[in-house]
Chimera marker file (.cmm) of the C-alpha trace (Angstrom):
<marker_set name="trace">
<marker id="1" x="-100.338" y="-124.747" z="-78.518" r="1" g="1" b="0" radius="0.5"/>
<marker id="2" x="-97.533" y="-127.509" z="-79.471" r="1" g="1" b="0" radius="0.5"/>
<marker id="3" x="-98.457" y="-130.616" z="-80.687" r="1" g="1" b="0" radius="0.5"/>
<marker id="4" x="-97.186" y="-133.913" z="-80.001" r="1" g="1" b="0" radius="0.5"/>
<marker id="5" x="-95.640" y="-135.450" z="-83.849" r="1" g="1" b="0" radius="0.5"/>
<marker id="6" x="-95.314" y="-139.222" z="-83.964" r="1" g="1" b="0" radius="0.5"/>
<marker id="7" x="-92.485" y="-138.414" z="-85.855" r="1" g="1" b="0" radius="0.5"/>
<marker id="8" x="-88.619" y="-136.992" z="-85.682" r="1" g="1" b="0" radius="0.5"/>
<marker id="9" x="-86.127" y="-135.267" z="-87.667" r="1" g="1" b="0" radius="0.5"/>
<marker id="10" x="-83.626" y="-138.523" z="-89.469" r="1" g="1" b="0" radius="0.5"/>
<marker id="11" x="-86.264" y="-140.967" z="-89.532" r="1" g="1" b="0" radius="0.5"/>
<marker id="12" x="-87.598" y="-142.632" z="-92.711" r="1" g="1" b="0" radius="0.5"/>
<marker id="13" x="-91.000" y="-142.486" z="-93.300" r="1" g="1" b="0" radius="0.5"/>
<marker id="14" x="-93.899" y="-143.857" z="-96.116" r="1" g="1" b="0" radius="0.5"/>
<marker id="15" x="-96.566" y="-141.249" z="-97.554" r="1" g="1" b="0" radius="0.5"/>
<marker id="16" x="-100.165" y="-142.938" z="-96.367" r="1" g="1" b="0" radius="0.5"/>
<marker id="17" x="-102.541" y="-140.545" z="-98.271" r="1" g="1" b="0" radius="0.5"/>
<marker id="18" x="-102.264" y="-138.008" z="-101.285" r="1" g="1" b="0" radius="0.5"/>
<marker id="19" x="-100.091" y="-137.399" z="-104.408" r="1" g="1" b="0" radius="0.5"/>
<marker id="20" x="-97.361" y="-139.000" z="-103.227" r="1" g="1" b="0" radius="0.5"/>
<marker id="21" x="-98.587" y="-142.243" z="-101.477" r="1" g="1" b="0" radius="0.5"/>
<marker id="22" x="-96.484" y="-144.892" z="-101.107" r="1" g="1" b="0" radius="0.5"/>
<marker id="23" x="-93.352" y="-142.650" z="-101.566" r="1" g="1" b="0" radius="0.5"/>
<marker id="24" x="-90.880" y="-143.053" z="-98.464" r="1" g="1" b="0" radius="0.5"/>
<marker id="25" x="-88.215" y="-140.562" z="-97.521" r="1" g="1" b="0" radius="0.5"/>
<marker id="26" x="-86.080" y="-139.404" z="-94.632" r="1" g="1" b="0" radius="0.5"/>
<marker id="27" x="-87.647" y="-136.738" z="-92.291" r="1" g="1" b="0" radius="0.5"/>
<marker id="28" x="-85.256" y="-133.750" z="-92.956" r="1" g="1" b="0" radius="0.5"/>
<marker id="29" x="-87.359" y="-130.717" z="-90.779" r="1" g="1" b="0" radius="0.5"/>
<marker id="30" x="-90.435" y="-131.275" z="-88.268" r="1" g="1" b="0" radius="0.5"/>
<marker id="31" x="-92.428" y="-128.824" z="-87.126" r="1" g="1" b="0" radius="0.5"/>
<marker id="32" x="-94.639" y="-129.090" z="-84.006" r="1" g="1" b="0" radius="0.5"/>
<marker id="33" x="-96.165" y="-125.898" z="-83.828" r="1" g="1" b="0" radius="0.5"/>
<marker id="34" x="-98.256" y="-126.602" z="-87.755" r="1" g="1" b="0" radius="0.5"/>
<marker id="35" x="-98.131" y="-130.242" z="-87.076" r="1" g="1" b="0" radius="0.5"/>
<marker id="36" x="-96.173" y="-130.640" z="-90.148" r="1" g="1" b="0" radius="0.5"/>
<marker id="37" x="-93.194" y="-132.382" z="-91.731" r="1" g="1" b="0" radius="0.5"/>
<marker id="38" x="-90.923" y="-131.858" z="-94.791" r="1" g="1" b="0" radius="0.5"/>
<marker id="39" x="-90.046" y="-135.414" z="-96.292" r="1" g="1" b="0" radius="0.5"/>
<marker id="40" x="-87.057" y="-135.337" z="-98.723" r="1" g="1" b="0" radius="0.5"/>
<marker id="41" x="-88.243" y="-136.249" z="-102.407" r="1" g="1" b="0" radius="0.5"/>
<marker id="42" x="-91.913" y="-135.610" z="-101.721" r="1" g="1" b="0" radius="0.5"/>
<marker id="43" x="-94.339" y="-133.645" z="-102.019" r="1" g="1" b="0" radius="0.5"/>
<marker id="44" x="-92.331" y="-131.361" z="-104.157" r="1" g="1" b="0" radius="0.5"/>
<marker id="45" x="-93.552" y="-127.622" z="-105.344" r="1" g="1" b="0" radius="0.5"/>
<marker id="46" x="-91.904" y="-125.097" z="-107.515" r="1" g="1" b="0" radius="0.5"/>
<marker id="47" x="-90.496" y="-121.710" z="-105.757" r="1" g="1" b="0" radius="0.5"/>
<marker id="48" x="-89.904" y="-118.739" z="-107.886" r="1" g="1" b="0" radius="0.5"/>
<marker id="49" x="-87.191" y="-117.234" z="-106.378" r="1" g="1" b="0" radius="0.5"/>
<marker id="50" x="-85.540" y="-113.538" z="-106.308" r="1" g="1" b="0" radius="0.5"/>
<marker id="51" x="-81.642" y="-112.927" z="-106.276" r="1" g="1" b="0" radius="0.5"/>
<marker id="52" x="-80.790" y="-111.638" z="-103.204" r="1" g="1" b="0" radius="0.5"/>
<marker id="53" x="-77.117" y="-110.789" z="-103.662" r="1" g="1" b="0" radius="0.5"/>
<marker id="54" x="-74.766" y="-109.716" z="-107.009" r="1" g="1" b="0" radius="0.5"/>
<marker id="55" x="-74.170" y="-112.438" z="-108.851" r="1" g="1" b="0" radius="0.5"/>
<marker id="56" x="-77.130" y="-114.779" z="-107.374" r="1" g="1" b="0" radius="0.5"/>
<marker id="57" x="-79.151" y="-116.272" z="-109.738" r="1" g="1" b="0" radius="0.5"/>
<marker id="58" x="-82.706" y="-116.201" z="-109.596" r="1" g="1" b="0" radius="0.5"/>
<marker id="59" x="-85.829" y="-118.323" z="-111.338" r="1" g="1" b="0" radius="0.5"/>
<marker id="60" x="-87.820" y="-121.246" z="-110.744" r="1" g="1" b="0" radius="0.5"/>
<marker id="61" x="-86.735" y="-123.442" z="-107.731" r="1" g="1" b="0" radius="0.5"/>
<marker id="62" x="-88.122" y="-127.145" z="-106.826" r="1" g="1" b="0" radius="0.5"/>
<marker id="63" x="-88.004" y="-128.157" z="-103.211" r="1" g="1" b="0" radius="0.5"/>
<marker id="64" x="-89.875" y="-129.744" z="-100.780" r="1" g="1" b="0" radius="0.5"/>
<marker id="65" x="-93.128" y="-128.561" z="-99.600" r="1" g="1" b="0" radius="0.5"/>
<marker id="66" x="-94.343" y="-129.026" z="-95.952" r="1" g="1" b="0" radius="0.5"/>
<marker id="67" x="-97.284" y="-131.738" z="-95.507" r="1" g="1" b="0" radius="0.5"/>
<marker id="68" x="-99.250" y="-132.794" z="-92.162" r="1" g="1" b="0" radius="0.5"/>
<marker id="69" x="-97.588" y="-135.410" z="-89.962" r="1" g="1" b="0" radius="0.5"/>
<marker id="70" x="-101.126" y="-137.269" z="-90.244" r="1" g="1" b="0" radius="0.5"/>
<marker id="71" x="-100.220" y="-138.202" z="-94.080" r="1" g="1" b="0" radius="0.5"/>
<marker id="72" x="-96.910" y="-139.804" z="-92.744" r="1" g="1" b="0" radius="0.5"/>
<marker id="73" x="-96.317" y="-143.389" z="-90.704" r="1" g="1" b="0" radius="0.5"/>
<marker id="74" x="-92.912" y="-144.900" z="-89.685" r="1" g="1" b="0" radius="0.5"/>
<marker id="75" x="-91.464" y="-147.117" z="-91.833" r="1" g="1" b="0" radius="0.5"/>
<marker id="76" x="-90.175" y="-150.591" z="-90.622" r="1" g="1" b="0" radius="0.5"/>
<marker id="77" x="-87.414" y="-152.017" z="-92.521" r="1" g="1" b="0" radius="0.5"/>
<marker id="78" x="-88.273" y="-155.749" z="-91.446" r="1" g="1" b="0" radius="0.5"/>
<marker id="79" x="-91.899" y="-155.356" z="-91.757" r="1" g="1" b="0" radius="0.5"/>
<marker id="80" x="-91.298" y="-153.659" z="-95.095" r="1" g="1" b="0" radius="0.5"/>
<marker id="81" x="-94.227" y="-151.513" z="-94.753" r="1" g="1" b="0" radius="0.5"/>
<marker id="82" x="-95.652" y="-148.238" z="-92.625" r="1" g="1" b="0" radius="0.5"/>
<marker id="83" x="-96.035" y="-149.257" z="-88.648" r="1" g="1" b="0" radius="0.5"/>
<marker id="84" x="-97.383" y="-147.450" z="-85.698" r="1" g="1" b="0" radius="0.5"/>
<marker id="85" x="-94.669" y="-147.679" z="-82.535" r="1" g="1" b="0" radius="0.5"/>
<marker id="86" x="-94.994" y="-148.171" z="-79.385" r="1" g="1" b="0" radius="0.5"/>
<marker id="87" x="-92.407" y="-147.146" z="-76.609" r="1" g="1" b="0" radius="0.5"/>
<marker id="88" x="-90.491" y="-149.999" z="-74.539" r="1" g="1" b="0" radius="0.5"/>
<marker id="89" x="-88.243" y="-149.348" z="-71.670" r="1" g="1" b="0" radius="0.5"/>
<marker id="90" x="-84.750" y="-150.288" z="-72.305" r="1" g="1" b="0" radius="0.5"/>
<marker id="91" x="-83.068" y="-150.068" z="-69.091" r="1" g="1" b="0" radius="0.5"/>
<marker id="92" x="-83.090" y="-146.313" z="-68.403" r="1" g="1" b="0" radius="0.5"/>
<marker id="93" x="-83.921" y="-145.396" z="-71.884" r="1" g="1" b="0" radius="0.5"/>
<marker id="94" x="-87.013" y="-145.312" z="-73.470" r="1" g="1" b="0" radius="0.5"/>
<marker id="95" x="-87.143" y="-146.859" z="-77.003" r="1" g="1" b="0" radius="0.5"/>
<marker id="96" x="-89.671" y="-146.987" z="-80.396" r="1" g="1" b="0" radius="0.5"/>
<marker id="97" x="-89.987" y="-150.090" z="-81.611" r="1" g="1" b="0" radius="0.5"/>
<marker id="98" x="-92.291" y="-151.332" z="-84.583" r="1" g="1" b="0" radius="0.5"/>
<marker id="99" x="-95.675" y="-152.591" z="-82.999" r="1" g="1" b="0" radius="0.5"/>
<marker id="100" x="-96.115" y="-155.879" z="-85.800" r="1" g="1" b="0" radius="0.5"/>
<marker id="101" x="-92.676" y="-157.064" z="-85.300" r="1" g="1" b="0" radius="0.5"/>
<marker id="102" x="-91.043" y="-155.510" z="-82.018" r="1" g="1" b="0" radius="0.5"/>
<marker id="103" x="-88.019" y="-154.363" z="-84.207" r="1" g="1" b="0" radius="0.5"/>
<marker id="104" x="-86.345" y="-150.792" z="-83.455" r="1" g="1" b="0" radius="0.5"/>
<marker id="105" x="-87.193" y="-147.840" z="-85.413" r="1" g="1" b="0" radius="0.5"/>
<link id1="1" id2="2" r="1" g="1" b="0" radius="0.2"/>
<link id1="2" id2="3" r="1" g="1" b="0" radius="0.2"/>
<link id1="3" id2="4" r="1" g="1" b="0" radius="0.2"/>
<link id1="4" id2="5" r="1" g="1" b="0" radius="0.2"/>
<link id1="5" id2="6" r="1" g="1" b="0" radius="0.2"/>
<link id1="6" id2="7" r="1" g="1" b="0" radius="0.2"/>
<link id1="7" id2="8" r="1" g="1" b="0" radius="0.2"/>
<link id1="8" id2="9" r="1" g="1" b="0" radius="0.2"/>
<link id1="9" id2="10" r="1" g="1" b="0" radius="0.2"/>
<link id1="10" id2="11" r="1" g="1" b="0" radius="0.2"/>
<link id1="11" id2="12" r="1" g="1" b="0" radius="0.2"/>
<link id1="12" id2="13" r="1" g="1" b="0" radius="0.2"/>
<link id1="13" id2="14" r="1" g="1" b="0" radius="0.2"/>
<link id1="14" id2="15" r="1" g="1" b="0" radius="0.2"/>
<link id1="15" id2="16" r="1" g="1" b="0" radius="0.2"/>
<link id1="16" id2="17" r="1" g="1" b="0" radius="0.2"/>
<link id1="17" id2="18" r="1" g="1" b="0" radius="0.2"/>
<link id1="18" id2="19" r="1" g="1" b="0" radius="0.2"/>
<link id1="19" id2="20" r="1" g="1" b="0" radius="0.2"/>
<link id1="20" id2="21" r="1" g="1" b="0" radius="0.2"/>
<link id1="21" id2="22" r="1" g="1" b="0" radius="0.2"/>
<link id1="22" id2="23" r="1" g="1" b="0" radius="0.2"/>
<link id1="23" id2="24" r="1" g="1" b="0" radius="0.2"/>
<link id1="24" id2="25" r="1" g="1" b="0" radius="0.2"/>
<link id1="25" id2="26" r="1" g="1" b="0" radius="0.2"/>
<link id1="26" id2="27" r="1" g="1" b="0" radius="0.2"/>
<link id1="27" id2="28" r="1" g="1" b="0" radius="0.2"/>
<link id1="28" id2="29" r="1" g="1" b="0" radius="0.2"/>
<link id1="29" id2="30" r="1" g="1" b="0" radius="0.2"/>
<link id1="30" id2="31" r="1" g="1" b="0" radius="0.2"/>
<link id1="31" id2="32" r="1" g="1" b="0" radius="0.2"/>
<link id1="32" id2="33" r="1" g="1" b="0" radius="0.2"/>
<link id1="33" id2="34" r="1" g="1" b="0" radius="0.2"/>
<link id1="34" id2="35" r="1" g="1" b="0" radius="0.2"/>
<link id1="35" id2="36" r="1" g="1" b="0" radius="0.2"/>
<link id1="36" id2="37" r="1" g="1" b="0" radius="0.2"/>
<link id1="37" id2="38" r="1" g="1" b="0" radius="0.2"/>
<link id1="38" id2="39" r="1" g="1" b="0" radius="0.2"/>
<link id1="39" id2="40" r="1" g="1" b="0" radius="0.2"/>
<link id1="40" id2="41" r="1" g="1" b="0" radius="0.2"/>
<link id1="41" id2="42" r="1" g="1" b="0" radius="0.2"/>
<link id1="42" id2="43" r="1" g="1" b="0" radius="0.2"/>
<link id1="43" id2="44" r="1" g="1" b="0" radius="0.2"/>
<link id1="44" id2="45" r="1" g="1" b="0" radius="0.2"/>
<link id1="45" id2="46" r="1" g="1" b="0" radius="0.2"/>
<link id1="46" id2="47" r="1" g="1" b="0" radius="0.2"/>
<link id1="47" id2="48" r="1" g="1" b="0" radius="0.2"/>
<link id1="48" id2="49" r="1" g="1" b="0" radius="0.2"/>
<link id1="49" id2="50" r="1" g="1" b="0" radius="0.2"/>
<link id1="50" id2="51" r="1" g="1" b="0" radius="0.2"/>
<link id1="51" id2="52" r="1" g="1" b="0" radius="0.2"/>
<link id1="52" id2="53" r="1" g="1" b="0" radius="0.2"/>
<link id1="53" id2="54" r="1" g="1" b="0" radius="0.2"/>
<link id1="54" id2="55" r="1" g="1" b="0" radius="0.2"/>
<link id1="55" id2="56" r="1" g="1" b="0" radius="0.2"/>
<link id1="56" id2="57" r="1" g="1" b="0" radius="0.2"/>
<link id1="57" id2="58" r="1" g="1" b="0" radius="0.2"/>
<link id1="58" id2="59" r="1" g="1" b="0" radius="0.2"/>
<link id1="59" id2="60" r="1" g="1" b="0" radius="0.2"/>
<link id1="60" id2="61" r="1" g="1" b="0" radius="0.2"/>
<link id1="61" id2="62" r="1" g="1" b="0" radius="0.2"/>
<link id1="62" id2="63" r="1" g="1" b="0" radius="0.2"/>
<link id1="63" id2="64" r="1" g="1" b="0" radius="0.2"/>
<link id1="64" id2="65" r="1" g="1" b="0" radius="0.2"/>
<link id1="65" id2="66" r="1" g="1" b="0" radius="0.2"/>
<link id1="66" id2="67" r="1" g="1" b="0" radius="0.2"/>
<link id1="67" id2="68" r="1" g="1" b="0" radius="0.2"/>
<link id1="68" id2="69" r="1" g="1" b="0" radius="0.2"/>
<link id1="69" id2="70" r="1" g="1" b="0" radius="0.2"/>
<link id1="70" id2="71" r="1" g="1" b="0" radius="0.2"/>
<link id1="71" id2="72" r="1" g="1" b="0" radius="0.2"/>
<link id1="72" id2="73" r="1" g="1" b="0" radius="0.2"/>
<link id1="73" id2="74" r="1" g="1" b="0" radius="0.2"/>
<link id1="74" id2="75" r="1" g="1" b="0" radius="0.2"/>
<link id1="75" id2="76" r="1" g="1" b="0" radius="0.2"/>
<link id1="76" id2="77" r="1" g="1" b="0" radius="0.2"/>
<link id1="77" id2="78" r="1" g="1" b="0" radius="0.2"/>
<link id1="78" id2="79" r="1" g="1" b="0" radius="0.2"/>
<link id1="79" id2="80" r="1" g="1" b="0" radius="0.2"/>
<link id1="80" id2="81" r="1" g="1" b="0" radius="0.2"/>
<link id1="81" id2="82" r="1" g="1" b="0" radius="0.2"/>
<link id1="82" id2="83" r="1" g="1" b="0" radius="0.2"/>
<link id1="83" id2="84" r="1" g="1" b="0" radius="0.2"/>
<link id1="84" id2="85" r="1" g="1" b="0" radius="0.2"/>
<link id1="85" id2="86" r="1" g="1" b="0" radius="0.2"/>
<link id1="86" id2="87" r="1" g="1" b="0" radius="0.2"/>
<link id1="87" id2="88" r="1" g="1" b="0" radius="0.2"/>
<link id1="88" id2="89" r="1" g="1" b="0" radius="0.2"/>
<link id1="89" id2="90" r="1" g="1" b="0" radius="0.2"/>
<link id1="90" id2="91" r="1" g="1" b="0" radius="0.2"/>
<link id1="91" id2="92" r="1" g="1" b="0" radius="0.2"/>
<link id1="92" id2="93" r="1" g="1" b="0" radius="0.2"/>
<link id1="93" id2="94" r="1" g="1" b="0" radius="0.2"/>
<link id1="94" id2="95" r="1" g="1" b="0" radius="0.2"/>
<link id1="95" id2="96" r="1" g="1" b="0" radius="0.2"/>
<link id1="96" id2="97" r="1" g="1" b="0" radius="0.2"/>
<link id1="97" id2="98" r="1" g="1" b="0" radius="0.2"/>
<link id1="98" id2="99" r="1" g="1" b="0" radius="0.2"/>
<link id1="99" id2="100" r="1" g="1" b="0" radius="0.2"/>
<link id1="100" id2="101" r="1" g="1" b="0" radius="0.2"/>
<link id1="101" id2="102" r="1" g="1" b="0" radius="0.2"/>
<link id1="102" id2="103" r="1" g="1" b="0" radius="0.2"/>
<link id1="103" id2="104" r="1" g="1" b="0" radius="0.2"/>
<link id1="104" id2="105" r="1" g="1" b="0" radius="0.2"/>
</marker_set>
């Protein structure tokens, strides 16, 4: 069963719970299916990792580490802080906008 995320690939987000919170970061893979996001500079693990081809190097690898959408919220520029959004109709298109301020996300 796919879940609805509150969230999409591009947009900049702030960490609400954890390790990492208060850390923002740009939304770089979303997965529906988990319910999960990967937010670049956070919540960052270390991969030991195999060469696969001659001349590959091998070792210990940090990237980011997939974390549940829940521990995420939008990030409003204006507000300056982590906003919910709600969806406005701008003429045919259908548009997030911060819920404080009314500004688009």
């Amino acid at each position: 069963m796919i879940k609805k995320v509150h969230v999409k690939k591009n947009d900049t987000v702030i960490v609400i719970s954890g390790d990492d919170k208060g850390l923002k970061g740009k939304v770089l893979e979303v997965s529906p299916k988990e319910g999960k996001v990967i937010v670049e500079g956070v919540n960052i693990v270390t991969r030991h990792v195999k060469p696969r081809r001659e001349g590959q190097e091998g070792g210990i690898v940090k990237v980011e580490g997939a974390m549940y959408a829940d521990k995420v919220q939008l990030f409003c520029s204006k507000c300056g802080k982590g906003v919910r959004a709600k969806y406005k109709l701008d003429g045919d298109k259908k548009v997030r906008v911060c819920a404080k301020c009314g500004a688009e996300l």
